[in-house]
N, CA, C and O atoms as a Tripos MOL2 file, in Angstrom:
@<TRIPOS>MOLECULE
protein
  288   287    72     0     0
PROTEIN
NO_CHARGES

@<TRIPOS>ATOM
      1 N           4.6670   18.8060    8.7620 N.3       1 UNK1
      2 CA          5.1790   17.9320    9.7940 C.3       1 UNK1
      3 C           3.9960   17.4860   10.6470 C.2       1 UNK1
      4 O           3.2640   18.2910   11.2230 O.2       1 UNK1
      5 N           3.8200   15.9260   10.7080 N.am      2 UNK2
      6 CA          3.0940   15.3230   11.9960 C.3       2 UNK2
      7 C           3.6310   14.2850   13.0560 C.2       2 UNK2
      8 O           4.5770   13.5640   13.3740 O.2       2 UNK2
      9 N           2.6440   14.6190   13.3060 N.am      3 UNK3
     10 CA          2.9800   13.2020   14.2720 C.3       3 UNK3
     11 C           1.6840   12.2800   14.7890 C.2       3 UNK3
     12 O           0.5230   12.5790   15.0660 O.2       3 UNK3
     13 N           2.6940   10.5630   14.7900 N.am      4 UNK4
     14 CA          1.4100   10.0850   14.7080 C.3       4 UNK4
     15 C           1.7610    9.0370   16.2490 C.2       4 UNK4
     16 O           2.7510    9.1050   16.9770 O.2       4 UNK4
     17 N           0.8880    8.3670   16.3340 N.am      5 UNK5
     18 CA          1.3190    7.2600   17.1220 C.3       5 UNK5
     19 C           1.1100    5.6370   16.6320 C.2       5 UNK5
     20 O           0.0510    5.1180   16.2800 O.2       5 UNK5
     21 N           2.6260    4.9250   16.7310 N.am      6 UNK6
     22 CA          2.5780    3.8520   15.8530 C.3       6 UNK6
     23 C           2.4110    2.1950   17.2240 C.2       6 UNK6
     24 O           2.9290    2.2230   18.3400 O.2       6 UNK6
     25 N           1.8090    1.3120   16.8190 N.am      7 UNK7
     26 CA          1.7880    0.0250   17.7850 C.3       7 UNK7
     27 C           4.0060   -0.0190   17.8230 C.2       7 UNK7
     28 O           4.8070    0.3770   16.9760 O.2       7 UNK7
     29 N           4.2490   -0.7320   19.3080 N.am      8 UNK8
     30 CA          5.5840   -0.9550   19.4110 C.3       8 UNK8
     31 C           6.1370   -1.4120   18.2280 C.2       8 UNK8
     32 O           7.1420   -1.0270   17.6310 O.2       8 UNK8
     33 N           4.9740   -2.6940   17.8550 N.am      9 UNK9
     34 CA          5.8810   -3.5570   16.6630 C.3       9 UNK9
     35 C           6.3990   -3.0890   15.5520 C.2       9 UNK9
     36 O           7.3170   -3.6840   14.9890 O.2       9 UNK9
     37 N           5.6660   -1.4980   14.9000 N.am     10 UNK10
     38 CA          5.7660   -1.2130   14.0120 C.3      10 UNK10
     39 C           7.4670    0.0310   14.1630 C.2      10 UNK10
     40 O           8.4370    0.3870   13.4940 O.2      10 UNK10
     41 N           7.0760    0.1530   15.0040 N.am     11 UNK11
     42 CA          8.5080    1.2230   15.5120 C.3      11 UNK11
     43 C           9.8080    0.5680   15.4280 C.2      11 UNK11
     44 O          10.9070    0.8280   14.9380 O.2      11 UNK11
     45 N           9.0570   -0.7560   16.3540 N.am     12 UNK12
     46 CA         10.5610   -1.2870   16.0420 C.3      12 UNK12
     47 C          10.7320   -2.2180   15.2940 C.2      12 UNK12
     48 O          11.3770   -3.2010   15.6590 O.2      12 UNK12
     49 N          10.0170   -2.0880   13.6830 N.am     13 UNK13
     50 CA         10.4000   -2.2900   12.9760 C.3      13 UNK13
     51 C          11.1190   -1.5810   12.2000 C.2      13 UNK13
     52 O          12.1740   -2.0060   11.7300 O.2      13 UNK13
     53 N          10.5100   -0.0560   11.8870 N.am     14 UNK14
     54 CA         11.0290    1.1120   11.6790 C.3      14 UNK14
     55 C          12.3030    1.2780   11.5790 C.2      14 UNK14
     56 O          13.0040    1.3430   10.5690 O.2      14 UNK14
     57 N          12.6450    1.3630   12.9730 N.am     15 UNK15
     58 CA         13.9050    1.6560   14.2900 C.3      15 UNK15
     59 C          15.0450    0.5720   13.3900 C.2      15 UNK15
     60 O          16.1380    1.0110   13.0310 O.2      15 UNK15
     61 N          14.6860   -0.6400   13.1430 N.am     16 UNK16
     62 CA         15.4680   -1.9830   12.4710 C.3      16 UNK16
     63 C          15.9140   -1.3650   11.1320 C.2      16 UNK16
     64 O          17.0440   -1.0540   10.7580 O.2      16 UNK16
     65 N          14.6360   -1.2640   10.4680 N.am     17 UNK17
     66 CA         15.2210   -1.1230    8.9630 C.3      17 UNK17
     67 C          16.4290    0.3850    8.6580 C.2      17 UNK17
     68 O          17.2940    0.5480    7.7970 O.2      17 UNK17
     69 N          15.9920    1.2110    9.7290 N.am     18 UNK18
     70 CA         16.8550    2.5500    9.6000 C.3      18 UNK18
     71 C          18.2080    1.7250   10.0400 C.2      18 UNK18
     72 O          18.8420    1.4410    9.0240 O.2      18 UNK18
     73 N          18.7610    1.3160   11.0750 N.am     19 UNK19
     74 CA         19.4970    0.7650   11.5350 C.3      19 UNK19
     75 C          20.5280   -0.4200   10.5800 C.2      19 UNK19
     76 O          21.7100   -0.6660   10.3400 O.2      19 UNK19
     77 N          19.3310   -0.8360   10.3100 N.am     20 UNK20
     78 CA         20.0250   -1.6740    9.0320 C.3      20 UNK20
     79 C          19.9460   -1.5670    7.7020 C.2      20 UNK20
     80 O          19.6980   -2.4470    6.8780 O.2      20 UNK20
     81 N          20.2540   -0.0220    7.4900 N.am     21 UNK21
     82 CA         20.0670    0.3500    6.3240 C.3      21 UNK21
     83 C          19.2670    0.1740    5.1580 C.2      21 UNK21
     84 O          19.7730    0.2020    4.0360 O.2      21 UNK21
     85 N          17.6290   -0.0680    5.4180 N.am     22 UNK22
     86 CA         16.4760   -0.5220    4.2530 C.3      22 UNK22
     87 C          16.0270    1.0590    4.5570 C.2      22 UNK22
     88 O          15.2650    1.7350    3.8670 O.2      22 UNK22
     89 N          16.5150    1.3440    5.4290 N.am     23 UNK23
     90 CA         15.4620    3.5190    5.3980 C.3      23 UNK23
     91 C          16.6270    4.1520    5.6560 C.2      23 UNK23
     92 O          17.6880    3.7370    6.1220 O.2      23 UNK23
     93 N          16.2770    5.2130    5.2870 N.am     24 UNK24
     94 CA         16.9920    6.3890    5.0780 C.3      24 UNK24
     95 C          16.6170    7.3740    6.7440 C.2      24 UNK24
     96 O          17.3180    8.1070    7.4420 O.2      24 UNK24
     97 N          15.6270    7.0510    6.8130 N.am     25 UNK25
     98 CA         14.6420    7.4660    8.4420 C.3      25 UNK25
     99 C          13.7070    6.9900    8.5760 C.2      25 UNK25
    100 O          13.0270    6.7240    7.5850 O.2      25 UNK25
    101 N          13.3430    6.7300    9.6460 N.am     26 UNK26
    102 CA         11.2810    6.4820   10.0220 C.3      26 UNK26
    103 C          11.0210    7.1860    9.2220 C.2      26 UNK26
    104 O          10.7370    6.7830    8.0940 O.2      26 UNK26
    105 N          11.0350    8.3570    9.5220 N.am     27 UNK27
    106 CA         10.1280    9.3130    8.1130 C.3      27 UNK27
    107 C           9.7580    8.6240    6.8170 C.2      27 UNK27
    108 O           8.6890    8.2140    6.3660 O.2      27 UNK27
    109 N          11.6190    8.6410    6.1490 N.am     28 UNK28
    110 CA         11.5140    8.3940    5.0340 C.3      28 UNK28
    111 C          10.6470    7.0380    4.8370 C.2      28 UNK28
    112 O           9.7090    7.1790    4.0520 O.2      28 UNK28
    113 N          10.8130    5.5780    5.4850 N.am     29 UNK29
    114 CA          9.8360    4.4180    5.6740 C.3      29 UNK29
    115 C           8.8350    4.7150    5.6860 C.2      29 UNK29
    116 O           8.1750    4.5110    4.6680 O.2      29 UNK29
    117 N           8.1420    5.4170    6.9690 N.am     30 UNK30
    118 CA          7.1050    5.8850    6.2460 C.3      30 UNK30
    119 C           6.2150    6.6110    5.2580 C.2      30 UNK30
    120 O           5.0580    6.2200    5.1030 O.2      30 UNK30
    121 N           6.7370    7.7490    4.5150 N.am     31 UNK31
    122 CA          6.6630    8.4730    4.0940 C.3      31 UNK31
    123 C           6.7470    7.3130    2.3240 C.2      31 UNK31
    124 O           6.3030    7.6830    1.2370 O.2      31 UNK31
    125 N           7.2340    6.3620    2.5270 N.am     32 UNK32
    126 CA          7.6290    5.4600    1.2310 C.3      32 UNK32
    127 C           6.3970    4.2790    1.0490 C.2      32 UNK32
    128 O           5.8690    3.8090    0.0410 O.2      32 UNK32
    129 N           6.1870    4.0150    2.5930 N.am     33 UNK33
    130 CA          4.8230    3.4630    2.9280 C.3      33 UNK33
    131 C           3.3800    4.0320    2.3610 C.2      33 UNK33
    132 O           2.4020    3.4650    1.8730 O.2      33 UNK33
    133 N           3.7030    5.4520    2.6560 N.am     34 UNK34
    134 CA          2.1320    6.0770    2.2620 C.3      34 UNK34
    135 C           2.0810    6.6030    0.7260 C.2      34 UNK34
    136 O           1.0430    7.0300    0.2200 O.2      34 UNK34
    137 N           3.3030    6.5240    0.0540 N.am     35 UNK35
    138 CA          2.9620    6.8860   -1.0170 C.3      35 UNK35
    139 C           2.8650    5.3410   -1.8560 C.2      35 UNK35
    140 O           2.1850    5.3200   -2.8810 O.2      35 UNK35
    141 N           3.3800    4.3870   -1.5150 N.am     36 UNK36
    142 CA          3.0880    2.7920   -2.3010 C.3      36 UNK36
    143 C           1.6070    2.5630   -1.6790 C.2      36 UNK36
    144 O           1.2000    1.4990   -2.1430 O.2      36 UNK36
    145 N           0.6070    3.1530   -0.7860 N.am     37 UNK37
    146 CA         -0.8720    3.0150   -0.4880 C.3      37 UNK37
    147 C          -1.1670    3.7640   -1.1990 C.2      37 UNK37
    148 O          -1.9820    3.2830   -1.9870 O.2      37 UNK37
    149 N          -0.8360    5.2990   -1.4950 N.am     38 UNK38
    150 CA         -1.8710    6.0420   -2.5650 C.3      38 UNK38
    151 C          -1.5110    5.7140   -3.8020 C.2      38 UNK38
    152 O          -2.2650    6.2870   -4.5880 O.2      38 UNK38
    153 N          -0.4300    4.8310   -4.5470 N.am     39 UNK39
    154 CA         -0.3420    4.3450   -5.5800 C.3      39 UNK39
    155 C          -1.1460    3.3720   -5.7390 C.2      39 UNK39
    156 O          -1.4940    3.2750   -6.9160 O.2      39 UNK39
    157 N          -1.6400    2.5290   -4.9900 N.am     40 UNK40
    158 CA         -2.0500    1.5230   -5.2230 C.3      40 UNK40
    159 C          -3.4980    1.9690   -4.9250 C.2      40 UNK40
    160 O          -4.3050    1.3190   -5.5890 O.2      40 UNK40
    161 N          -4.0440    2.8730   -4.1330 N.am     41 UNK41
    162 CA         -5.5200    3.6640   -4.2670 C.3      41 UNK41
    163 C          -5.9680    4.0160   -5.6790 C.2      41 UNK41
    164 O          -7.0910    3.8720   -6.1630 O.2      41 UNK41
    165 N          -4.7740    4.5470   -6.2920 N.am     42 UNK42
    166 CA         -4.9680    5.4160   -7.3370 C.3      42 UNK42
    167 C          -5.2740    3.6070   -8.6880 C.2      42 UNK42
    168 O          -6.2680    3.2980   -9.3450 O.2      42 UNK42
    169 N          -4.5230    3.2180   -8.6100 N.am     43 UNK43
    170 CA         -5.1330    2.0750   -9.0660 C.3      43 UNK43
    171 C          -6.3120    1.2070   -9.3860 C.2      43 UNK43
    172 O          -6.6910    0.6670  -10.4250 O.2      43 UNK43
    173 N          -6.8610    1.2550   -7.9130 N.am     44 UNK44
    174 CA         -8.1650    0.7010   -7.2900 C.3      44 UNK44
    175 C          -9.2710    1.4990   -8.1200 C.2      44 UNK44
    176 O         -10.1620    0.9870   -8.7980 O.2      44 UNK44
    177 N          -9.0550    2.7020   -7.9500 N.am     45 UNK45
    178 CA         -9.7180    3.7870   -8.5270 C.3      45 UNK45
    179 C         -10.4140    3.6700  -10.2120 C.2      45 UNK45
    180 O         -11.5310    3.6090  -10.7250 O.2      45 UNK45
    181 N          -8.7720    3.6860  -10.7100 N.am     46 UNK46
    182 CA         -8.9600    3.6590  -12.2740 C.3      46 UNK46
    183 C          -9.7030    2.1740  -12.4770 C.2      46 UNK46
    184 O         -10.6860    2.0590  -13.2100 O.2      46 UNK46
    185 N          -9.0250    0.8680  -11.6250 N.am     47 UNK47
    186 CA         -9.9680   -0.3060  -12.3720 C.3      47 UNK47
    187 C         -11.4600    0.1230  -11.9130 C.2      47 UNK47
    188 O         -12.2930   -0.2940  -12.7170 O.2      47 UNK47
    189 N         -11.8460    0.6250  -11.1600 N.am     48 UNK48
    190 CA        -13.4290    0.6520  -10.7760 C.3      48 UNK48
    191 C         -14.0100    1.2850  -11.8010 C.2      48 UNK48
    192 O         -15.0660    1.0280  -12.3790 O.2      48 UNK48
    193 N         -12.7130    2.6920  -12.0880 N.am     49 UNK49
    194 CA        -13.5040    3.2600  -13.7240 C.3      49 UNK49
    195 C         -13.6750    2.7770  -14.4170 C.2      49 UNK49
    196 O         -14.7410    3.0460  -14.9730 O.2      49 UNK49
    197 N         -12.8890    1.7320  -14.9780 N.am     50 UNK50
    198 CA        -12.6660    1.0070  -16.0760 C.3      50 UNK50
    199 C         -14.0340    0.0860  -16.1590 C.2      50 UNK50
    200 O         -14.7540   -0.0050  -17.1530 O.2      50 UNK50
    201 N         -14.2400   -0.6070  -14.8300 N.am     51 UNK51
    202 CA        -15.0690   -1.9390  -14.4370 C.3      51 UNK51
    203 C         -16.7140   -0.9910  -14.6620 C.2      51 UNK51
    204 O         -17.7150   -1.6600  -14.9150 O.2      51 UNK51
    205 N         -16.8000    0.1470  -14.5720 N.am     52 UNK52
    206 CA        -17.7930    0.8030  -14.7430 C.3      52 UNK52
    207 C         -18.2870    1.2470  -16.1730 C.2      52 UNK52
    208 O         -19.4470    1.5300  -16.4750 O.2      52 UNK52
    209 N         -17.0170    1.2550  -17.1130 N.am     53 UNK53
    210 CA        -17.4710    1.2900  -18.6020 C.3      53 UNK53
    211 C         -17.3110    0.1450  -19.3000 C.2      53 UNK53
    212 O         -17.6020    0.0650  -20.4940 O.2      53 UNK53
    213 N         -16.9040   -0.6860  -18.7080 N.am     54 UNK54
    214 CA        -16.6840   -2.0890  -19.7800 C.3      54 UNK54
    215 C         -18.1780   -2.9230  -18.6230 C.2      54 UNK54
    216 O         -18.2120   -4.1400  -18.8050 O.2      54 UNK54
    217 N         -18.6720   -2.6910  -18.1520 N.am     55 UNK55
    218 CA        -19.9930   -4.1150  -17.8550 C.3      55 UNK55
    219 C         -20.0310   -4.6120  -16.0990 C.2      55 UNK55
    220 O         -20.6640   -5.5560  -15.6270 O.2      55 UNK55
    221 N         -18.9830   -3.4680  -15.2460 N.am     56 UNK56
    222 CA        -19.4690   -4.3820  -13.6670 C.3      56 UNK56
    223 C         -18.5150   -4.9050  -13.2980 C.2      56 UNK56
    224 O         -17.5810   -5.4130  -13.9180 O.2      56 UNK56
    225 N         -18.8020   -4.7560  -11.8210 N.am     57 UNK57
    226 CA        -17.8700   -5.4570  -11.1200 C.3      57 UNK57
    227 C         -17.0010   -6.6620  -11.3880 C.2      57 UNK57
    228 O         -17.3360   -7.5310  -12.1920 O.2      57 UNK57
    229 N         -16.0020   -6.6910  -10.7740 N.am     58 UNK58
    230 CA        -15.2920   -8.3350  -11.0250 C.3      58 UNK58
    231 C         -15.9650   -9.1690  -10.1110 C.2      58 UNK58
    232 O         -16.4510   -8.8430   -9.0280 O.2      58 UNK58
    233 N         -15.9400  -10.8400  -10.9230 N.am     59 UNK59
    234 CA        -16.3590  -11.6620  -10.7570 C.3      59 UNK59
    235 C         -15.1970  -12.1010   -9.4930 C.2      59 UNK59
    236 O         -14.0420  -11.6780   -9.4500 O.2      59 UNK59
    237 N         -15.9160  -13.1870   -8.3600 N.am     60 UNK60
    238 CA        -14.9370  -13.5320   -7.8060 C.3      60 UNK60
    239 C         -13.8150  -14.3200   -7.8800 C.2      60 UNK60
    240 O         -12.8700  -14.3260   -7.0920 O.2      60 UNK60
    241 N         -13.9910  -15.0850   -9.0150 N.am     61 UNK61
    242 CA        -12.7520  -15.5020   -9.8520 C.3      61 UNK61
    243 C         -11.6850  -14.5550  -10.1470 C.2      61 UNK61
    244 O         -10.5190  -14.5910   -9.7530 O.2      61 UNK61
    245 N         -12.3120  -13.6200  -10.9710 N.am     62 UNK62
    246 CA        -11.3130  -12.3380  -11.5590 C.3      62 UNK62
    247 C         -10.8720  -11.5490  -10.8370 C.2      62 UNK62
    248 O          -9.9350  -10.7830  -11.0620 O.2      62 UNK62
    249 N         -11.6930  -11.6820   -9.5980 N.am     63 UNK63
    250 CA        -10.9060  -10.4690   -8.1320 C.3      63 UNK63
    251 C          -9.5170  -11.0490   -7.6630 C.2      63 UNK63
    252 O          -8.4880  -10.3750   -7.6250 O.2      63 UNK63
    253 N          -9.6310  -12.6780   -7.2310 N.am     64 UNK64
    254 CA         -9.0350  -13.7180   -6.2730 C.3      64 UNK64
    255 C          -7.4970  -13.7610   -7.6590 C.2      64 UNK64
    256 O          -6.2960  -13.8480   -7.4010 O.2      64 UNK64
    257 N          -8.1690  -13.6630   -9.0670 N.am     65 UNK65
    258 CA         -6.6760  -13.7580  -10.0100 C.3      65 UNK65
    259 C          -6.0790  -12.3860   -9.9560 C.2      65 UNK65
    260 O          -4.8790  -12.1960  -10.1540 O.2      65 UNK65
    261 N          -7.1430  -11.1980   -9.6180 N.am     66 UNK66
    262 CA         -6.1840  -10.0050   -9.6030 C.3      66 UNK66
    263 C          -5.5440   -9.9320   -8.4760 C.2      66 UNK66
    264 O          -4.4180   -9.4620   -8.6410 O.2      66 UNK66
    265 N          -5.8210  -10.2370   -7.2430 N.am     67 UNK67
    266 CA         -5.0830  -10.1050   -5.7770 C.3      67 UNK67
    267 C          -3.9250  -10.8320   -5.6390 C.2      67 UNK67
    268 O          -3.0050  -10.6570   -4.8400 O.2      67 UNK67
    269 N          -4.0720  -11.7610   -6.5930 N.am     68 UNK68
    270 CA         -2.9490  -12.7480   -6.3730 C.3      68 UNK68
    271 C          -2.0910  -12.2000   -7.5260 C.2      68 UNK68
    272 O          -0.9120  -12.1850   -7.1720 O.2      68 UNK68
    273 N          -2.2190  -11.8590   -8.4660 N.am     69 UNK69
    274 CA         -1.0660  -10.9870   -9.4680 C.3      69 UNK69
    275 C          -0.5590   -9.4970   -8.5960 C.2      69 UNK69
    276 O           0.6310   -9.3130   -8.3420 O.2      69 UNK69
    277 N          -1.2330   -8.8730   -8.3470 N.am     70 UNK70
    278 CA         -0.8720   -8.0700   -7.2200 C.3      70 UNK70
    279 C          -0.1310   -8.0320   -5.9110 C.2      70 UNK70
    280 O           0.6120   -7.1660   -5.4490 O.2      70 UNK70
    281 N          -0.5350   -9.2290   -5.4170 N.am     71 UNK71
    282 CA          0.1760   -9.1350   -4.1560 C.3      71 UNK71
    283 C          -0.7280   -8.9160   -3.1570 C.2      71 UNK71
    284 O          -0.2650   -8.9260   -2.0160 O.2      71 UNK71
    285 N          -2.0440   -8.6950   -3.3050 N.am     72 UNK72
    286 CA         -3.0830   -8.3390   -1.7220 C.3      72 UNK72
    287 C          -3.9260   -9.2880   -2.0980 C.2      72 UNK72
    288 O          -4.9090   -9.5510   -1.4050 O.2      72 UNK72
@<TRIPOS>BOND
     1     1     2 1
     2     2     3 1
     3     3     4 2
     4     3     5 am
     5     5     6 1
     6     6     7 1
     7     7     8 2
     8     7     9 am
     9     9    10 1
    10    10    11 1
    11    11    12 2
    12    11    13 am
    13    13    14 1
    14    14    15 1
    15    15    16 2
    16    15    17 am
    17    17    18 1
    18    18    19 1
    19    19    20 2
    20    19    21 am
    21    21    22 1
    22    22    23 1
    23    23    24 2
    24    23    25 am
    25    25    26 1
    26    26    27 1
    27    27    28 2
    28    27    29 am
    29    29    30 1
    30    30    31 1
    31    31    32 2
    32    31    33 am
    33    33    34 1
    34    34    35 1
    35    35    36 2
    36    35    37 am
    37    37    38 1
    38    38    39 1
    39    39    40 2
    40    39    41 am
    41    41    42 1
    42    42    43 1
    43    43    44 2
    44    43    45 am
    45    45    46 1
    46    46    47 1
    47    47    48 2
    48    47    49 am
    49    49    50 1
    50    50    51 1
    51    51    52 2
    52    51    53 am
    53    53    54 1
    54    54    55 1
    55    55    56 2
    56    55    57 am
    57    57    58 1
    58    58    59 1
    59    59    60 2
    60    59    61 am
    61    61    62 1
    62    62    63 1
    63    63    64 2
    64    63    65 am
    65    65    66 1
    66    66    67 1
    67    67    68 2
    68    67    69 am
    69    69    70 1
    70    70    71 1
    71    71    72 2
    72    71    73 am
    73    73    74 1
    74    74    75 1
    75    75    76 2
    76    75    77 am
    77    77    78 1
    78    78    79 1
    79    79    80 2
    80    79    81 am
    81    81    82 1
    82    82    83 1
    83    83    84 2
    84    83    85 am
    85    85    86 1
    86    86    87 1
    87    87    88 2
    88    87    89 am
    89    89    90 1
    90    90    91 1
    91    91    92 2
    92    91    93 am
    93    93    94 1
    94    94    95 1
    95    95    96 2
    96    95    97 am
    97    97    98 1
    98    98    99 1
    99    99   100 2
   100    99   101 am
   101   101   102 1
   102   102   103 1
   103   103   104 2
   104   103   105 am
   105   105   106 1
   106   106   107 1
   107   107   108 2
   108   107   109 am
   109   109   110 1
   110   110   111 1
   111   111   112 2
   112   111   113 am
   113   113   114 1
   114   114   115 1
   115   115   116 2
   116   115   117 am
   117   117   118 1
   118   118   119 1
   119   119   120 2
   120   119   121 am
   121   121   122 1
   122   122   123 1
   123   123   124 2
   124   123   125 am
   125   125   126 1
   126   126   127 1
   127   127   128 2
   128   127   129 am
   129   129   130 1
   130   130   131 1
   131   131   132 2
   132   131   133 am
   133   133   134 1
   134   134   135 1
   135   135   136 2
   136   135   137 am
   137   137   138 1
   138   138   139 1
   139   139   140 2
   140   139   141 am
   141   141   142 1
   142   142   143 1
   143   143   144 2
   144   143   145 am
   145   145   146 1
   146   146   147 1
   147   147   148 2
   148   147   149 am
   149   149   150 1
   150   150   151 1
   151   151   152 2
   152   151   153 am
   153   153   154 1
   154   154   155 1
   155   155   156 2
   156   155   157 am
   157   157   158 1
   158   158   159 1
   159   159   160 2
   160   159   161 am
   161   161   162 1
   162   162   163 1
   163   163   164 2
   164   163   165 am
   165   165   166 1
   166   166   167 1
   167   167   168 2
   168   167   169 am
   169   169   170 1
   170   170   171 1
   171   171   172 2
   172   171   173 am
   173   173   174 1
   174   174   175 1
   175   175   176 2
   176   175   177 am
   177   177   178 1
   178   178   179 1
   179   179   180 2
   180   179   181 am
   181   181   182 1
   182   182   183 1
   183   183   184 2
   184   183   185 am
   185   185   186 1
   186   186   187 1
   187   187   188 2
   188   187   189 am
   189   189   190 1
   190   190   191 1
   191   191   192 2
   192   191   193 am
   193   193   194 1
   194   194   195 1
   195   195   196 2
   196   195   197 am
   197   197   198 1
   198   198   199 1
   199   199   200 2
   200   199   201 am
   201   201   202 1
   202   202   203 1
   203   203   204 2
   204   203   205 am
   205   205   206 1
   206   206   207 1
   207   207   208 2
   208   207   209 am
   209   209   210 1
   210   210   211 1
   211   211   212 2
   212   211   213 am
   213   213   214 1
   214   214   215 1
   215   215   216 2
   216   215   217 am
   217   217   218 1
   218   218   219 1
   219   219   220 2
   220   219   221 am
   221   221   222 1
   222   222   223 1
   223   223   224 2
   224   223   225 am
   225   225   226 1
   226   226   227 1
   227   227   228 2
   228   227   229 am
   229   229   230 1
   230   230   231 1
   231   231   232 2
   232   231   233 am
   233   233   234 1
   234   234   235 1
   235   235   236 2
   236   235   237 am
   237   237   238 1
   238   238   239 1
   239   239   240 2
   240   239   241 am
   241   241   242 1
   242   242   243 1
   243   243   244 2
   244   243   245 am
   245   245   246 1
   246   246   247 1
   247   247   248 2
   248   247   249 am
   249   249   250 1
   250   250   251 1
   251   251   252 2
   252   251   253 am
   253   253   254 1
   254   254   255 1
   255   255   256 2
   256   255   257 am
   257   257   258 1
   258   258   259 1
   259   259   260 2
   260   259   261 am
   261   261   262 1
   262   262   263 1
   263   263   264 2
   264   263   265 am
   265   265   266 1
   266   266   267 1
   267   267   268 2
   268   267   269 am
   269   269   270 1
   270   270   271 1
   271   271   272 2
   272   271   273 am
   273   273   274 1
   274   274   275 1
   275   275   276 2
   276   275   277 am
   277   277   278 1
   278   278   279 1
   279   279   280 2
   280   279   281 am
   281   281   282 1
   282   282   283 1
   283   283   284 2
   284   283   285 am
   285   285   286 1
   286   286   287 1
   287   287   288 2
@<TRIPOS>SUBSTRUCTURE
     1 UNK1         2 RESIDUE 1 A UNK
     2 UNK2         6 RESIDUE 1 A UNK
     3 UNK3        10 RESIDUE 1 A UNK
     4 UNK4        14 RESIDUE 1 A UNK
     5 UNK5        18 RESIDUE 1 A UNK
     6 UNK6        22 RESIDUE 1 A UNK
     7 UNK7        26 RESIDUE 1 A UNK
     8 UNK8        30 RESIDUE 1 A UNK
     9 UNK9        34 RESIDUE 1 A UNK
    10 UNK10       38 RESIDUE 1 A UNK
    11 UNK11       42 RESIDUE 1 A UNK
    12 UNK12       46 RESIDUE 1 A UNK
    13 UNK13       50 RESIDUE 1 A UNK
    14 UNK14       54 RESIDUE 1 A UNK
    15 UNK15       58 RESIDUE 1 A UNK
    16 UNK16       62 RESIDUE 1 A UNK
    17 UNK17       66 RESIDUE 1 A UNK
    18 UNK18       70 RESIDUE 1 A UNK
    19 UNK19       74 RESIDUE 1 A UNK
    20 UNK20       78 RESIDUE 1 A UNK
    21 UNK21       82 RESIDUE 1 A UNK
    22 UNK22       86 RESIDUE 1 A UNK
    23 UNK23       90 RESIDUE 1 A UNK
    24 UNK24       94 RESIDUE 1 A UNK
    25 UNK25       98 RESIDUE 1 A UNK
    26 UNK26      102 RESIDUE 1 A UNK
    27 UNK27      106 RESIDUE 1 A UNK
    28 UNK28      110 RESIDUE 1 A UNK
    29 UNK29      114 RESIDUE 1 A UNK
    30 UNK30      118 RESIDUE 1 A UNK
    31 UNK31      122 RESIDUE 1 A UNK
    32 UNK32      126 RESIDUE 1 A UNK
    33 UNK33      130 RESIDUE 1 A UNK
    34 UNK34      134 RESIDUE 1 A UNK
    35 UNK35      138 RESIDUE 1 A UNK
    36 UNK36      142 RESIDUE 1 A UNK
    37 UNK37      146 RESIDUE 1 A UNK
    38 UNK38      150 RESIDUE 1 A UNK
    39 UNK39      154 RESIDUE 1 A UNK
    40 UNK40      158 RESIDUE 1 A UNK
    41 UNK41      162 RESIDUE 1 A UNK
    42 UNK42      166 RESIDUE 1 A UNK
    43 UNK43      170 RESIDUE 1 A UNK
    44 UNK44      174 RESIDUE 1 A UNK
    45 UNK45      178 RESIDUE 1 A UNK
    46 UNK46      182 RESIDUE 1 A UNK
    47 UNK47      186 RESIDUE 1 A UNK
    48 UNK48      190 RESIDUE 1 A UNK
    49 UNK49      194 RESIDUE 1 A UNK
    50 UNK50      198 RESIDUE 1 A UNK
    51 UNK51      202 RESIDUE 1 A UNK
    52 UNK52      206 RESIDUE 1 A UNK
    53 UNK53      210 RESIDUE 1 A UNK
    54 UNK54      214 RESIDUE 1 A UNK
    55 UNK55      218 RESIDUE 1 A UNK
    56 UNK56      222 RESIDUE 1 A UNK
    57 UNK57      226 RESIDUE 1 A UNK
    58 UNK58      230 RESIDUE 1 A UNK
    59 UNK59      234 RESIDUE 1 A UNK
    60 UNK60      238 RESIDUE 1 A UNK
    61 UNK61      242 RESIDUE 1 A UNK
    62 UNK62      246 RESIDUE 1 A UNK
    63 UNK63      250 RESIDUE 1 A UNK
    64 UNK64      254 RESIDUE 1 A UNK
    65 UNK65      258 RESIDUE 1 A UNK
    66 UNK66      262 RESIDUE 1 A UNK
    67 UNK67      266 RESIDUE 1 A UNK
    68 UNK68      270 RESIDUE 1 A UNK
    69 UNK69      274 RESIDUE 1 A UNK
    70 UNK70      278 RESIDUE 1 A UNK
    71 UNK71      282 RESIDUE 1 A UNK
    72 UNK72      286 RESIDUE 1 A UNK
């Protein structure tokens, strides 16, 4: 168990989605939050492995087409 401190906006966004049934709790929102960031770490990760045995970094073409298939 922690505790953190969140900006208003994010609380009461929180506060909304529990309310209107998209969370189960703040917790759970967050707690759903930090594991879709370490999924997507864990990702980051493996392409860097990958980008490290096949020849180097992505080009900025190939970054700007992966962010945009992704979503960031």
């Amino acid at each position: 168990k922690i505790a953190v401190s969140l900006p208003d906006e994010l609380v009461a966004f929180a506060r909304a989605a529990v309310r209107d049934g998209a969370a189960a709790s703040v917790s759970a929102l967050v707690a759903d939050a930090l594991g879709e960031r370490m999924r997507r770490q864990r990702l980051e990760d493996m392409l860097d492995e990958m980008l490290e045995e096949t020849g180097g970094p992505l080009t900025d073409a190939e970054r700007a087409w992966a962010d945009d298939v992704l979503g960031g």
